[in-house]
ROVO-790552 format. One line per 8 residues: number of its first residue (from 1); their letters; for each residue x, y, z of C-alpha. Coordinates in steps of 0.001 Angstrom, whole numbers. Layout:
<nodes>
NUM = A = X/Y/Z; ...
</nodes>
This chain:
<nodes>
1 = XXXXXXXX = 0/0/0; 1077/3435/-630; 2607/5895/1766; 399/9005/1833; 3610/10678/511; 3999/8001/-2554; 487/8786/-3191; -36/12773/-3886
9 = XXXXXXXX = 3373/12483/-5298; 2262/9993/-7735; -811/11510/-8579; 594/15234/-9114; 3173/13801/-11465; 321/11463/-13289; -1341/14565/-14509; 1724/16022/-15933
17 = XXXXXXXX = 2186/12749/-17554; 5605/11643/-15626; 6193/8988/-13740; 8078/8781/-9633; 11079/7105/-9418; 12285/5793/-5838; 15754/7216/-5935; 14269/10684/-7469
25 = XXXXXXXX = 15876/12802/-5433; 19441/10793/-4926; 22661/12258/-5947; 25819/10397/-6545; 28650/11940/-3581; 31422/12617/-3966; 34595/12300/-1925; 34417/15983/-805
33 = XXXXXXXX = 30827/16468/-1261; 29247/17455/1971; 26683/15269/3046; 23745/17247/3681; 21296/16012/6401; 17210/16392/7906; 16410/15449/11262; 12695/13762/11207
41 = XXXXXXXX = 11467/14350/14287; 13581/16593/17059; 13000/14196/20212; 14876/13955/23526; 17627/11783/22000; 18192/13524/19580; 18766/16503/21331; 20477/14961/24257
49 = XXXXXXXX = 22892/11986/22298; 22276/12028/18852; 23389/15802/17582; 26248/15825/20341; 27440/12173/18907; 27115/13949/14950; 28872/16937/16101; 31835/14673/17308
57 = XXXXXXXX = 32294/14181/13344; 30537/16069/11214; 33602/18817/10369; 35821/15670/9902; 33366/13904/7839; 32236/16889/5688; 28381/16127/7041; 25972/19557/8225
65 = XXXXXXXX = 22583/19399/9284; 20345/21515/6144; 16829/21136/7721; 14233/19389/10490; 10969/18044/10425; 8350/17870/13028; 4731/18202/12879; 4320/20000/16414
73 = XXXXXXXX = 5750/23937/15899; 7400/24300/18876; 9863/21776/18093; 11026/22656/15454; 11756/26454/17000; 13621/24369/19317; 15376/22878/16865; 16440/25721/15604
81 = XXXXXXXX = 17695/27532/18531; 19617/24634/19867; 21433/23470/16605; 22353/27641/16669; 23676/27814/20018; 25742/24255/18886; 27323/26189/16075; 26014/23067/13440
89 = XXXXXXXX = 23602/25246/11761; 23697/28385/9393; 21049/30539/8391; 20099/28228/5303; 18407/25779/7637; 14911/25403/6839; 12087/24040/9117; 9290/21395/7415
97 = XXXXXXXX = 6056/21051/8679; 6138/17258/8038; 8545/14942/6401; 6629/15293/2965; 8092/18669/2796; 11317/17698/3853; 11778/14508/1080; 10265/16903/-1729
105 = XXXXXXXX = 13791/18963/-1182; 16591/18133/-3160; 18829/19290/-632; 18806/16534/1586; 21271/13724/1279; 20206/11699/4438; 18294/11724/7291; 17958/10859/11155
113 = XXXXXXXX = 14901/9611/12666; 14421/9939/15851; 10165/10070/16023; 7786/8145/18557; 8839/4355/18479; 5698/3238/16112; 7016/5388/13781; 10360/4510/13408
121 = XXXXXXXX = 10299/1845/10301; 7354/3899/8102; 9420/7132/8469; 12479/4813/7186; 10233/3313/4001; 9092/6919/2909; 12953/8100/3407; 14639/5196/1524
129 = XXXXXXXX = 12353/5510/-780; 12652/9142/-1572; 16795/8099/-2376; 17924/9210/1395; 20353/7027/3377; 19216/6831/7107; 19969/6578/11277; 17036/5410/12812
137 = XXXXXXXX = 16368/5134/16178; 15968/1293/17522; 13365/-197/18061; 13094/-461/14102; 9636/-1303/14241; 6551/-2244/17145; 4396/-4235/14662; 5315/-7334/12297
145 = XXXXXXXX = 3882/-5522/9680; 5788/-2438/9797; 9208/-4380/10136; 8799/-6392/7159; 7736/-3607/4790; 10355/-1157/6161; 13290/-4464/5563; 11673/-4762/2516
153 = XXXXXXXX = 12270/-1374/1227; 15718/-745/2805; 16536/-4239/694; 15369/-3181/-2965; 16310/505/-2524; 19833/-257/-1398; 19749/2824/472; 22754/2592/3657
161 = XXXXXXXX = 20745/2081/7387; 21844/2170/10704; 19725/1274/13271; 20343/2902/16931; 21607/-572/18462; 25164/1129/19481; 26617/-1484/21192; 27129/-3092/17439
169 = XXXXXXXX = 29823/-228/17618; 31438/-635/20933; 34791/-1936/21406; 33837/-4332/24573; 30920/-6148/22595; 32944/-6427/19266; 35601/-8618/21369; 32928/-10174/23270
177 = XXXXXXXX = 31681/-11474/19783; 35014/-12466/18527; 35612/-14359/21350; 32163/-16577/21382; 32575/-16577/17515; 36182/-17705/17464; 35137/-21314/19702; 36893/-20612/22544
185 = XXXXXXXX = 33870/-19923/24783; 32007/-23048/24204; 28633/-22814/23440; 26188/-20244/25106; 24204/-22361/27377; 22400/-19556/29112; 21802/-15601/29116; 20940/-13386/32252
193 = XXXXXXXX = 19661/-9758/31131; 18421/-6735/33123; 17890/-3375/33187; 16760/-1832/36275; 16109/1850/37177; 13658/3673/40211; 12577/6568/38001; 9154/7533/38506
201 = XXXXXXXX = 9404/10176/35657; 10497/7962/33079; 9246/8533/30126; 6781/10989/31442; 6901/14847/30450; 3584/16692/32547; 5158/20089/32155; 4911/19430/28131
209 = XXXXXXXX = 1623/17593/28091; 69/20655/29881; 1633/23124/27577; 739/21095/24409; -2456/22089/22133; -3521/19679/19224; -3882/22813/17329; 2/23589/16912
217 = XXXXXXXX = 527/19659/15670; -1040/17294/13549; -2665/14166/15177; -3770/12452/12368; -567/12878/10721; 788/11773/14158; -1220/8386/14115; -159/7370/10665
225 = XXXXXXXX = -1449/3498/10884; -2184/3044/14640; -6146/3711/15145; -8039/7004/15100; -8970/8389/18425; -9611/11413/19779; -6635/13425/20689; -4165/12748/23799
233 = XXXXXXXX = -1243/14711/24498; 108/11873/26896; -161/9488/23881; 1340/12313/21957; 4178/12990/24000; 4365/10082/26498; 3885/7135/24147; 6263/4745/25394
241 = XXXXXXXX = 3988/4265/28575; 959/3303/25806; 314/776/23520; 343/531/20591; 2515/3822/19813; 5582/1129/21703; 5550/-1734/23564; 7431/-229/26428
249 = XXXXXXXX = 10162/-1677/28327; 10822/-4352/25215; 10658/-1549/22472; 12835/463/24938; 15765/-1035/26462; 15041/-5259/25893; 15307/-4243/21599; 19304/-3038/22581
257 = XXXXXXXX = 20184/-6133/25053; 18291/-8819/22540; 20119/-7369/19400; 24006/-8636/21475; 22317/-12451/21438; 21754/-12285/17578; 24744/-10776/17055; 27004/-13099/19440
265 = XXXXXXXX = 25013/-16191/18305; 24244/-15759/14870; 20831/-16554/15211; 18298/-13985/14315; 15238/-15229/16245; 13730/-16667/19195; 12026/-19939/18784; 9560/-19357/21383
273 = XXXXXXXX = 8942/-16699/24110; 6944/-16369/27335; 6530/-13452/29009; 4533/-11721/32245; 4645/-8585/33749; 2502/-5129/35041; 1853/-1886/36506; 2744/-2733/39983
281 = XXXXXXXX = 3791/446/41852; 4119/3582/38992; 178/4240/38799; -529/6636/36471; -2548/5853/33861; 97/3903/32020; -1310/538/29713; 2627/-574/29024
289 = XXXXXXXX = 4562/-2622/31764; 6296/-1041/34725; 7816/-4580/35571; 8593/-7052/32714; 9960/-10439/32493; 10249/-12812/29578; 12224/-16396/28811; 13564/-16997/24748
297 = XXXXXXXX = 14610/-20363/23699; 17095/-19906/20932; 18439/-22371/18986; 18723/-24149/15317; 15039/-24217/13761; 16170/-27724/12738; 18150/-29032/15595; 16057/-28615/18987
305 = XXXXXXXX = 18745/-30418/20810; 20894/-27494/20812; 19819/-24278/22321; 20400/-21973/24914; 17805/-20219/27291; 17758/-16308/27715; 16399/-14668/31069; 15144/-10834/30553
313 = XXXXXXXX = 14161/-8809/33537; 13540/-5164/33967; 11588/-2859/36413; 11233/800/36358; 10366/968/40746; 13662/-389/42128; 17323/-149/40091; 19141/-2929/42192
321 = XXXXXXXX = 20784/-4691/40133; 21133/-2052/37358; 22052/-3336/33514; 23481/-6389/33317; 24704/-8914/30453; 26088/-12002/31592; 26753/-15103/28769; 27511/-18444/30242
329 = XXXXXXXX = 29022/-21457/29130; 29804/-24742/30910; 33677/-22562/30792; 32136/-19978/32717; 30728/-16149/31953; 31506/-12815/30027; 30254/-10090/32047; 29763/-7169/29957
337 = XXXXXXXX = 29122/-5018/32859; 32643/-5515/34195; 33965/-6169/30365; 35424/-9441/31959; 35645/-12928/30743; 36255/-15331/33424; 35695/-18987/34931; 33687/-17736/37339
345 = XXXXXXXX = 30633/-20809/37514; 32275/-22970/34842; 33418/-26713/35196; 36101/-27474/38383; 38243/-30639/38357; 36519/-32022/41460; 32774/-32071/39673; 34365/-33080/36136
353 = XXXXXXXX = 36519/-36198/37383; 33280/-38099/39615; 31894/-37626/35512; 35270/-38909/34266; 35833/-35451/32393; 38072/-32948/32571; 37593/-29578/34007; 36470/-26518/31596
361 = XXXXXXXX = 37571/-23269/32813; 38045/-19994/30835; 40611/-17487/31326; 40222/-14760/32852; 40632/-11598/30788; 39529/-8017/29769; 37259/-7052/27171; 38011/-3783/25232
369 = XXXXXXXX = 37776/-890/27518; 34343/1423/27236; 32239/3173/29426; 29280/1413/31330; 25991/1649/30017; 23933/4771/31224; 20386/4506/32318; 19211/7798/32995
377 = XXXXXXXX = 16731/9928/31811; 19783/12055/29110; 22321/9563/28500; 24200/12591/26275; 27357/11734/23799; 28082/8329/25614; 31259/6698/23808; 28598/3870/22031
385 = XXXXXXXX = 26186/6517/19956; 29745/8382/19213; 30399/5424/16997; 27788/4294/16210; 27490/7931/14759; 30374/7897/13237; 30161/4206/11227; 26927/5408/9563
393 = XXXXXXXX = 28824/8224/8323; 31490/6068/7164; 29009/3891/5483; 27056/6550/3785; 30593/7122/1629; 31666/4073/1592; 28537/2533/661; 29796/-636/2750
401 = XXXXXXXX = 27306/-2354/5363; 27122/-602/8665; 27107/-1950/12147; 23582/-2526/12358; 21648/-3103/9026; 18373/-3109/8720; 18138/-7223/8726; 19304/-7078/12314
409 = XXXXXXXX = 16876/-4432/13470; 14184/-6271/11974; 15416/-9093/14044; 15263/-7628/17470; 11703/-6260/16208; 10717/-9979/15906; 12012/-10871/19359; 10398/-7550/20843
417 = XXXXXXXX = 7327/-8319/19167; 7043/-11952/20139; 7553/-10911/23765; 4990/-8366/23893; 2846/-10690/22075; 3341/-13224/25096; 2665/-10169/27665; -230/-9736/26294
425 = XXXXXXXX = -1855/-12834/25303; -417/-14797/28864; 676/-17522/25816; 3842/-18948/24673; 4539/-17523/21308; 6937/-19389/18883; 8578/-18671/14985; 7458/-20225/12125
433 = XXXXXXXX = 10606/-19769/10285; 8645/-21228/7217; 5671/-19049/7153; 8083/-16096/8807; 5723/-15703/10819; 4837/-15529/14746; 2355/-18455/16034; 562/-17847/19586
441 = X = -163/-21175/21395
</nodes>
């Protein structure tokens, strides 16, 4: 089906008696061509990580930001004023009142979306499809649906993506990989996953929400395929607490931490998933989770004797316990909140000889050195979104593969999906991987 974009673009040109190519507005760069980039949607991240991480290397990488798009006015003033006070702006920068404006320029090379979390793989079809390369924002997509028609048109456009999963571009999970990939782990035989904060105005913005008027925005423009109700500032501007603008807690931090087991295993889907959770002590109206817990099986869709199990746990009331990663083998653990491989729980002589085998103990090393992984509200520049930043721009000139294609944010869009799924159906929820397709019990 048509974007509404495809389809007054089409039609204009049909009575002029031309036809709309994809790649209409594409130009071919050159080596000291700047690269000349719209922001869809100016967001908390973006403001607070995102333009700090481009401004690490945009003079280095000949890349300026030429424009914005939002549909609610007073960001895009915002916009404005910060990316001024930055220094990454001139006076040329122009401010769209939607991203059909912005993709009808021709002066727009690429673009970074950073919208509401529902939004995130349509906004990526209409900009591939317009000829732009693209950052988007993890998750890559809240609804089966979405994902496969945004992989879809990432795949025949050929178009360079990054998805937001930065740890693809930190040093610490890059030699955690090599390290499973090269043998000399063993095989995963278990995952142990968190993310814990005690932050009762997460995700919330009252201030904003009383300020807002539906008047200075466009709702229905807001909603593109999610159903048409009457307007709601809180779903406007405090989605992540309401489904089905984002599934919460999995769209939010799980889609990051379930992205490093693809990655590390090569495996780009859970067979099954179950999942429970609810809104146990933050009481506020919210429909999405404030405690969550799921168990994956992963494994070969043809081999069920092999697999590994992966334990997810997060809460939003209590942060003990913080974010953690731990992989296990029968050798023992990498710990990529310590960035530490070590025998720690693995196979000891004693236990392995009453068996008649030998022990299995790893050694104990460092990972790559790189900051922990921040929780709170503005995470800012952190080291991971620096590079991440940075490898998309790479990419975009080299026209090489970044970190994290589209394929694997598609992926953790499956696993996210089949989770909330099981949160919300109380069944276990498994992969066809010949339909490609999810299948509640």
């Amino acid at each position: 089906m048509d974007t509404r974009r495809e389809f007054i673009k089409k039609s204009a040109l049909a009575g002029l008696g031309m036809s709309f190519s994809a790649g209409s507005y594409a130009r071919i760069l050159g080596s000291n061509d700047r690269v000349r980039v719209g922001i869809i949607g100016f967001s908390d991240r973006f403001r607070a990580s995102l333009a700090p991480s481009f401004a690490n290397h945009n003079k280095e990488m000949n890349f300026a930001f030429v424009g914005v798009s939002d549909i609610w006015n007073r960001r895009r003033d915002e916009a404005e004023q910060y990316l001024k006070g930055k220094g990454l702006i001139d006076d040329s920068f122009f401010k769209a009142r939607n991203n059909d404006e912005l993709l009808d320029r021709k002066d727009v090379d690429a673009v970074i979306i950073s919208t509401a979390d529902f939004q995130h793989a349509l906004h990526c079809v209409d900009a591939v499809e317009s000829g732009r390369d693209v950052y988007v924002e993890k998750p890559f997509a809240e609804s089966l649906e979405d994902a496969r028609k945004a992989l879809k048109a990432v795949e025949k456009t050929k178009k360079i993506v990054q998805v937001g999963s930065q740890r693809r571009s930190a040093p610490n999970y890059h030699q955690a990989n090599d390290f499973i990939r090269s043998g000399k782990f063993g095989d995963i035989s278990m995952v142990e996953m968190t993310w814990n904060v005690n932050q009762p105005g997460r995700w919330r913005r009252p201030k904003l929400v009383a300020e807002i008027r539906k008047e200075d925005t466009d709702w229905n423009r807001y909603l593109l395929n999610r159903p048409k109700v009457e307007w709601d500032p809180r779903k406007y501007l405090e989605y992540r607490l309401f489904y089905p603008y984002s599934s919460g807690i999995p769209g939010q931090w799980m889609s990051h931490q379930i992205d490093t087991v693809h990655w590390f295993s090569g495996l780009e889907h859970p067979r099954s998933v179950v999942a429970n959770g609810g809104v146990y002590v933050w009481k506020d109206g919210r429909v999405n989770p404030d405690t969550f817990t799921a168990v994956f099986d992963y494994g070969p869709d043809n081999d069920k004797s092999k697999g590994f199990q992966v334990l997810y746990s997060s809460r939003m009331h209590n942060e003990a316990g913080g974010t953690k990663e731990y992989y296990y083998s029968n050798g023992g653990m990498i710990n990529l909140d310590t960035n530490t491989i070590s025998p720690e729980g693995g196979l000891k002589a004693n236990a392995a000889k009453e068996m008649g085998m030998e022990a299995n103990l790893l050694p104990a090393m460092k990972l790559g050195e790189a900051a922990r992984v921040e929780t709170s509200a503005n995470t800012g520049a952190d080291p991971m979104t620096s590079l991440h930043m940075r490898n998309w721009m790479e990419c975009v000139r080299s026209r090489k593969e970044p970190n994290a294609p589209a394929k694997a944010g598609f992926n953790h869009s499956v696993a996210n999906i089949m989770a909330t799924m099981a949160l919300h159906t109380g069944k276990r929820v498994t992969w066809d991987s010949t339909k490609q397709d999810v299948v509640v019990s």
